[in-house]
C-alpha positions in Angstrom: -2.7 2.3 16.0 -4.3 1.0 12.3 -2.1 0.6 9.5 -3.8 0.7 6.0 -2.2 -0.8 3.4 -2.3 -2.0 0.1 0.1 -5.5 1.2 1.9 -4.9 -1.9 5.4 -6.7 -2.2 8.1 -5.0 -0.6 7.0 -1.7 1.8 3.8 -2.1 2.6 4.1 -6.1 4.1 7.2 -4.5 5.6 4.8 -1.7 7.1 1.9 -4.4 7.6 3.7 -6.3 9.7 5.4 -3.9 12.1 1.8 -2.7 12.5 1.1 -6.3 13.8 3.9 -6.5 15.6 3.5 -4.0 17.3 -0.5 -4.5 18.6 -2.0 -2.3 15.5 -4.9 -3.3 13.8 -4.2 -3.9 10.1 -6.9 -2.6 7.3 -6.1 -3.8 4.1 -7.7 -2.1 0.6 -7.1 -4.4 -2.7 -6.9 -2.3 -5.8 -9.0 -5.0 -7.9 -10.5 -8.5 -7.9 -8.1 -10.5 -9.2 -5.5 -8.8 -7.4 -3.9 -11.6 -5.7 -4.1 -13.7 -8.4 -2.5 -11.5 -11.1 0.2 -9.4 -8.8 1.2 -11.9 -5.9 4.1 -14.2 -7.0 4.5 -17.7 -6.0 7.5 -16.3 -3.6 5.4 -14.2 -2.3 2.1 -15.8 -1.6 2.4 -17.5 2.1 3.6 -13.9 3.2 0.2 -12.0 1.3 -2.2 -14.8 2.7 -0.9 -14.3 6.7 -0.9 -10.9 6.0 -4.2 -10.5 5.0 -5.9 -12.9 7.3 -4.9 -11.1 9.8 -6.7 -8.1 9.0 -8.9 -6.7 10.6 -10.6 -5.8 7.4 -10.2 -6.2 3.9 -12.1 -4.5 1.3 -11.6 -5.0 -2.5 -12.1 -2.4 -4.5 -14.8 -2.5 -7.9 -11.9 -3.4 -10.3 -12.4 -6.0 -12.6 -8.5 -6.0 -13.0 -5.5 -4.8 -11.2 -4.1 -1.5 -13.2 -3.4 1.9 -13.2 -6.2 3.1 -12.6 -7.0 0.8 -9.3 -3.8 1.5 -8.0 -4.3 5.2 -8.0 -8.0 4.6 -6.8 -6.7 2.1 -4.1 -4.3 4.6 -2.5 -7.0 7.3 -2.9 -8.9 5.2 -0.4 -6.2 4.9 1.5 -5.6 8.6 1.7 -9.6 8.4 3.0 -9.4 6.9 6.4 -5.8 7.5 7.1 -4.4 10.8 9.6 -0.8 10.5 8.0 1.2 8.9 5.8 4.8 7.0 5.9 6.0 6.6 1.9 9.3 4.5 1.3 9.6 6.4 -1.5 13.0 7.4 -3.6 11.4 11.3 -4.4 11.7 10.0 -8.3 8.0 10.4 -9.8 6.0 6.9 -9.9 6.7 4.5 -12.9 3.1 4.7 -13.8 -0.4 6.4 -12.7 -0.9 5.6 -9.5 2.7 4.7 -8.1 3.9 6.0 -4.6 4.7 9.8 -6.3 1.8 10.2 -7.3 0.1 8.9 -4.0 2.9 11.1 -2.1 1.3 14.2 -4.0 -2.4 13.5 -3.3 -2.0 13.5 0.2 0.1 16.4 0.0 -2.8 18.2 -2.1 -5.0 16.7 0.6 -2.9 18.5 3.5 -2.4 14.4 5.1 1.2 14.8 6.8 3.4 12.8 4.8 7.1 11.1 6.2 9.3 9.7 3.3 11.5 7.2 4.0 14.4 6.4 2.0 17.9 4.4 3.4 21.0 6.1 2.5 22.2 3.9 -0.6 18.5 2.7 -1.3 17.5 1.6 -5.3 14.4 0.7 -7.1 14.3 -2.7 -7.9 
């Protein structure tokens, strides 16, 4: 099994690591340069850095900066090398270009199975 993933807080090292954990091979795509730097919060930065070097492979996308419009090309290469797709996703379209709805929709469009997962009581943070 590989698990591609974007490690960003919350689902995806969630799904990074039960990829791990359970013998997968972890690919990792970063939507921009400074990504780590500008997105990963002090809190959160031991977790990231395990994460991603144990990856099999990281690639960093040609953005300058992390917005919008890396997130949406990020999880457009993501949609590239992956068979299906698990989305914790609440069904609520994304807070921005590039958020999971909008992810959710190109693999749709794409014909790329996707499962949504979503616990019963569940919020956005």
């Amino acid at each position: 099994m590989i698990g591609v993933s974007c490690l960003a807080r919350g689902a995806d090292q969630v799904f990074a690591r039960v990829v791990l954990d359970a013998g997968g091979t972890l690919e990792v795509v970063l939507p921009a340069a400074d990504y780590r730097e500008r997105k990963v919060k002090p809190d959160n930065a031991a977790e990231f850095d395990e994460l991603l070097a144990r990856s099999a492979t990281v690639r960093t996308l040609a953005f300058p900066e992390s917005n919008r419009e890396a997130y949406m090309a990020a999880g457009e290469h993501v949609l590239n090398s992956v068979d299906a797709m698990i989305a914790v996703w609440d069904g609520k379209p994304s807070g921005g270009h590039g958020g999971t709805g909008d992810v959710v929709e190109a693999a749709r469009r794409r014909g790329i199975p996707v499962t949504v997962v979503w616990p019963d009581g569940a919020e956005r943070e």
